[in-house]
N, C-alpha and C positions, 0 to 999 in steps of 0.2 A: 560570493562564490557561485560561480555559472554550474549548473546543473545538465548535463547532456541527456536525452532519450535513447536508450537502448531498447529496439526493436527485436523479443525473442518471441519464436512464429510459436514455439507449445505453449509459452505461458499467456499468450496472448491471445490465444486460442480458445483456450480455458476459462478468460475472464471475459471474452468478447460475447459471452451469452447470461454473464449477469447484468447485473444495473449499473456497468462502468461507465462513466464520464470518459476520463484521463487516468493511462496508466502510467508511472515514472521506472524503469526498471534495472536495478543496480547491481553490480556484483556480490557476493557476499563471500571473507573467506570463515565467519560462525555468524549464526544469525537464532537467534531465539525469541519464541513469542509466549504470552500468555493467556490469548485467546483463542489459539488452535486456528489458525488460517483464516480466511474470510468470513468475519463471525460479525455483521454488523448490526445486531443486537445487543452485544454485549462490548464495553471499551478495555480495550486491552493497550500493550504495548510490545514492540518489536527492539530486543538490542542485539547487539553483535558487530562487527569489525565488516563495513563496507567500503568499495573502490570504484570509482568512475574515472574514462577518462574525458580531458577537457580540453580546451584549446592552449590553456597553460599546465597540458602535462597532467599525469593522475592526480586525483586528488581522493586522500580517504577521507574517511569518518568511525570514530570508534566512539558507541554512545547509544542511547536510545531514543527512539520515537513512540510518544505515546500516540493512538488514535484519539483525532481531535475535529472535530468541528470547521470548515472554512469560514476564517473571520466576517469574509465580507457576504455570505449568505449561509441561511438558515437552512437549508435542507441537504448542503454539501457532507460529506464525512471523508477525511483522509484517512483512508483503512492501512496500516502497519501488514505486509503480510512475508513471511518466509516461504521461499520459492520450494522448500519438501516439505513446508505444511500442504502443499498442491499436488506434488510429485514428485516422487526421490529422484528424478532426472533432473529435477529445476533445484538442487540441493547447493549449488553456488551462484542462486540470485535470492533477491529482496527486493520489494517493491512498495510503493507508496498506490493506493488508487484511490482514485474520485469518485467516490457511492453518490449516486441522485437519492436521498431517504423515498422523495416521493413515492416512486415506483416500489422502494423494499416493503413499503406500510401502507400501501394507498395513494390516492390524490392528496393528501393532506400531511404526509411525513414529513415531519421534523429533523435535525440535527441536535442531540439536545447531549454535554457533557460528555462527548468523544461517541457516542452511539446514536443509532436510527432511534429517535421512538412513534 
């Protein structure tokens, strides 16, 4: 499943002054979380009914993303975040982002069981 980047200027605005890597950013028409927005001390999860489109046409997803660890390094976090846990104007997007831990805890952060430690 090809995954497309959608380019949205307030939400990216917003994350362009924490400790983003890579942000992915997707429609949403419900999205719910359990960590209240960009929370990468604590591991949550994001579900709800989302839409991209792709070069073979929309593609959804109805299901959840827990925050998790990137497999191939230790200090990555894919943070889950609902776009009106940021701003009730971003209240039909979702997004996946790439936390550096180092920077959230130090020169020496971790990625440890979906959170920075």
């Amino acid at each position: 499943m090809a995954l497309v980047i959608v380019l949205v200027v307030g939400f990216i605005s917003f994350v362009a002054a924490q400790v983003i890597m890579n942000i992915l950013v997707v429609n949403s028409t419900s999205c719910f979380e359990t960590d209240s927005g960009l929370d990468y001390l604590n591991r949550g999860s994001m579900s709800g009914s989302f839409w991209w489109n792709s070069s073979n046409g929309t593609v959804t997803y109805n299901g959840t993303f827990i925050d998790t660890c990137l497999t191939n390094s230790s200090y990555v976090l894919l943070e889950g975040v609902c776009g009106s846990s940021i701003n009730a104007n971003l209240n039909n997007l979702a997004a996946i982002v790439n936390v550096d831990c180092r920077i959230v805890n130090g020169t020496n952060g971790t990625c440890v069981a979906g959170r920075c430690a």
